[in-house]
C-alpha positions in Angstrom: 12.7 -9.1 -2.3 13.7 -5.8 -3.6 10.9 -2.9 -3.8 9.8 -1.9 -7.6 11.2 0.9 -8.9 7.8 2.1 -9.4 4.4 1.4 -8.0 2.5 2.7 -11.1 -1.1 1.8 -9.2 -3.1 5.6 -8.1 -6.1 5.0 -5.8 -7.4 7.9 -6.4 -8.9 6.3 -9.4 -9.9 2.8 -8.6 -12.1 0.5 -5.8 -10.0 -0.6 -2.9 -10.4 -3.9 -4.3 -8.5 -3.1 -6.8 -5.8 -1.7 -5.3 -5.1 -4.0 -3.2 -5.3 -6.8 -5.7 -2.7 -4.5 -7.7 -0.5 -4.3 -4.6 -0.9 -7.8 -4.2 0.1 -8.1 -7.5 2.8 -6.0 -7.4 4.1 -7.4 -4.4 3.4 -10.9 -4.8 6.8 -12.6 -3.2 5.1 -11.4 0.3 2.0 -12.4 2.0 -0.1 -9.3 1.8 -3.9 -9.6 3.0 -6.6 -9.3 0.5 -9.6 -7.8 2.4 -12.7 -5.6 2.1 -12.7 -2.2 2.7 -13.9 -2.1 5.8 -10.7 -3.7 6.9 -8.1 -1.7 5.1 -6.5 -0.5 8.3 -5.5 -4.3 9.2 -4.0 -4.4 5.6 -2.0 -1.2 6.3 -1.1 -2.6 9.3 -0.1 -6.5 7.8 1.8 -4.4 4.9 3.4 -2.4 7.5 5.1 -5.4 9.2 6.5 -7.0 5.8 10.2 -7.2 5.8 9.7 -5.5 2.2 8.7 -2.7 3.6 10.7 -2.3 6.8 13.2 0.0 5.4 10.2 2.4 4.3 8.3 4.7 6.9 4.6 2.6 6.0 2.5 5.6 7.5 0.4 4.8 10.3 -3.1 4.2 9.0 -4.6 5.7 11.9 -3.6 8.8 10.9 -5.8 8.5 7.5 -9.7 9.1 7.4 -9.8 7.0 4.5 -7.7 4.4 2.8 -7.2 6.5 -0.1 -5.2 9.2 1.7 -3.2 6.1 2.8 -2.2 4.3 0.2 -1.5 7.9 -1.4 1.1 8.6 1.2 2.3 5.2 1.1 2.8 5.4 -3.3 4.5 8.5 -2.4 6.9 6.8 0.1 7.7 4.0 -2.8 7.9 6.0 -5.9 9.5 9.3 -4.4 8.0 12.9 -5.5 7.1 12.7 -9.3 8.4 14.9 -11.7 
């Protein structure tokens, strides 16, 4: 599966049960978890291992206090710097 051009999805604006569900969305060819937020690091971690995503530096989410700093850095690594 090739990555989207463009993960249009900003968590700083929604639940982590909707992101997620929009990644899973997004992402749908690969088995991505679907978990609650207390368990977004093991989603991190799943979406980490994808062969999707292999090619992309999927930051570490132990280095994230919370899972929206996370899936910020990890839109950033997929879309590129916006303009």
């Amino acid at each position: 599966m090739s990555i989207q051009s463009f993960f249009p999805i900003n968590p700083e604006y929604m639940t982590w049960e909707n992101w997620n569900g929009n990644f899973l969305h997004y992402f749908s060819e690969e088995p991505i978890m679907y978990d609650t937020e207390d368990n977004w690091k093991q989603v991190a971690k799943n979406i980490s291992q994808l062969t999707t995503f292999e090619s992309y530096p999927v930051p570490d989410p132990e280095a994230f206090k919370t899972w929206q700093e996370w899936a910020s850095a990890l839109s950033f690594i997929l879309n590129g710097p916006s303009t």
